[in-house]
C-alpha positions in Angstrom: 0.0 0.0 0.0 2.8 2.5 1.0 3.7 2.1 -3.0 1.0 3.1 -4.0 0.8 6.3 -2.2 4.5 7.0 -3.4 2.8 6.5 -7.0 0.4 8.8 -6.3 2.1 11.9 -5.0 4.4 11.3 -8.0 1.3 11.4 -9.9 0.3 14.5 -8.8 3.9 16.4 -9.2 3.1 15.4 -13.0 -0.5 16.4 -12.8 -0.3 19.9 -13.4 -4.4 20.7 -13.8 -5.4 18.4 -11.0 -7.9 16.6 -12.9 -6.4 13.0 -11.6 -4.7 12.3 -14.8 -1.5 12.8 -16.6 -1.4 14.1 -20.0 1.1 14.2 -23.0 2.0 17.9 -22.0 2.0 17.2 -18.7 4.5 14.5 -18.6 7.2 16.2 -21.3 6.6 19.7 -19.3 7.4 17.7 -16.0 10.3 15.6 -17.2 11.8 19.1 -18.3 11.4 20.3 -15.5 13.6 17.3 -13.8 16.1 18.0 -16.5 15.1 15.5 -19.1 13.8 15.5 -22.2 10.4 13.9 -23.8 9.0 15.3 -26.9 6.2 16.4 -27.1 5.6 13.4 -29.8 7.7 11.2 -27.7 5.4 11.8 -24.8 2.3 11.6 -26.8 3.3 8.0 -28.2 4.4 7.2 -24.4 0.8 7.9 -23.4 -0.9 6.1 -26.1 1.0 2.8 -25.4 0.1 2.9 -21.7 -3.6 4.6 -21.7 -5.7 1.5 -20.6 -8.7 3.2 -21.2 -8.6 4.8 -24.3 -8.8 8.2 -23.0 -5.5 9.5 -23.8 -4.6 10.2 -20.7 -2.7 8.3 -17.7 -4.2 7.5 -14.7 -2.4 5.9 -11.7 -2.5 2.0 -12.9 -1.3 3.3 -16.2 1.2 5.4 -14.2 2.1 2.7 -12.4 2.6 0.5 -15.3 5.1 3.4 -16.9 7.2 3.6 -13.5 7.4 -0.1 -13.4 9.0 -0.3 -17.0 11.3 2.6 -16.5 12.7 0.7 -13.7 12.6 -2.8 -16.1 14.8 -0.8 -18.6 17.2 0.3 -16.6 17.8 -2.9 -14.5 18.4 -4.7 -18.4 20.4 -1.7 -19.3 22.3 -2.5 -15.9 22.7 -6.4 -16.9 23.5 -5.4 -20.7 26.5 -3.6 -19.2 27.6 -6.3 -16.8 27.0 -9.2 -19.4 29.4 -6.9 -21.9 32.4 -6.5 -19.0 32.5 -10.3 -19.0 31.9 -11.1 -22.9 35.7 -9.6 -23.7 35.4 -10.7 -27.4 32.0 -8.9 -27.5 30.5 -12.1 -29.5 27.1 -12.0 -27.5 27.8 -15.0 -25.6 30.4 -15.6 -22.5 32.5 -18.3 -22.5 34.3 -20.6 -19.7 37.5 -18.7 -20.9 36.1 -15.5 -20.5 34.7 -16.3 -16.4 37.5 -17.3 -15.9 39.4 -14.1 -16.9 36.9 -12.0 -14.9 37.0 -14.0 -11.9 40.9 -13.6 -12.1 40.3 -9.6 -12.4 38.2 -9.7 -9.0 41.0 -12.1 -6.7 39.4 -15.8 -7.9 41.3 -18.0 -9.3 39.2 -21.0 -11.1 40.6 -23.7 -13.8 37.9 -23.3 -16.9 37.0 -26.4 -15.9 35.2 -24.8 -12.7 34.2 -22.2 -15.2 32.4 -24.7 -17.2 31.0 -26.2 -13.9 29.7 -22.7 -12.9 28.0 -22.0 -16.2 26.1 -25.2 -16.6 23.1 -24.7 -14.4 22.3 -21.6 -16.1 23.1 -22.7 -20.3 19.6 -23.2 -21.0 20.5 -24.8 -24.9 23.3 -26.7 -24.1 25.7 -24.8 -26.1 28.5 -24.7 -23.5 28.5 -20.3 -23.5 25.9 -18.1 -21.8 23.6 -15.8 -23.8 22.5 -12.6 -22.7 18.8 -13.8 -22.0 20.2 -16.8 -19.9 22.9 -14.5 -18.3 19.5 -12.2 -17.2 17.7 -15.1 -16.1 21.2 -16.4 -14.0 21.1 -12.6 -12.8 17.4 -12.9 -10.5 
């Protein structure tokens, strides 16, 4: 429940005309405000996407909805740079080899054997190197 209130006095900072609701204006004039930067186009296509109801504006499940995938993006954008610091050959996949060099970086000293071992839980296909969707999912 506390969430929810937080959601709704962040609602309200956005709300500029009280009416409940945030509109397209209303969320690139607020983000401004914050120091970022929407277009007004940007903003208007952010609303559409979320407006359950068809009404073109966003009210607080809608709201909620936009917070919650903020914060999705930016915990993948998080794991995108973490999987890239261990995939050295930037190939989209990290290898034994490559564990084992970034374990060596932070004090631990493995054989790629034990790399291997570590990896295997989480290689969904079998292909012996970790993928950035099954490095996300070995990530939760």
């Amino acid at each position: 429940m506390m969430r929810n209130e937080q959601y709704q006095r962040v609602l309200r900072y956005f709300d500029r005309d009280g009416d409940g609701k945030i509109s397209a204006a209303e969320l690139s004039h607020r983000l401004a405000l914050m120091g970022g930067e929407l277009k007004l186009n940007e903003a208007e296509a952010a609303v559409e996407s979320l407006d359950s109801d068809g009404d073109g504006l966003l009210g607080l499940d809608d709201f909620i909805g936009l917070m919650e995938k903020a914060g999705e993006e930016e915990k993948t954008k998080d794991l995108r740079e973490a999987f890239e610091m261990y995939d050295a050959d930037r190939n989209g996949f990290i290898t034994p080899k490559e564990v084992k060099k970034m374990l060596r970086k932070l004090g631990e000293f493995k054989s790629v054997d034990e790399c291997k071992a570590m990896i295997k839980p989480f290689d969904l296909n079998g292909d012996g190197v970790i993928s950035f969707e099954e490095f996300k999912l070995m990530m939760q």
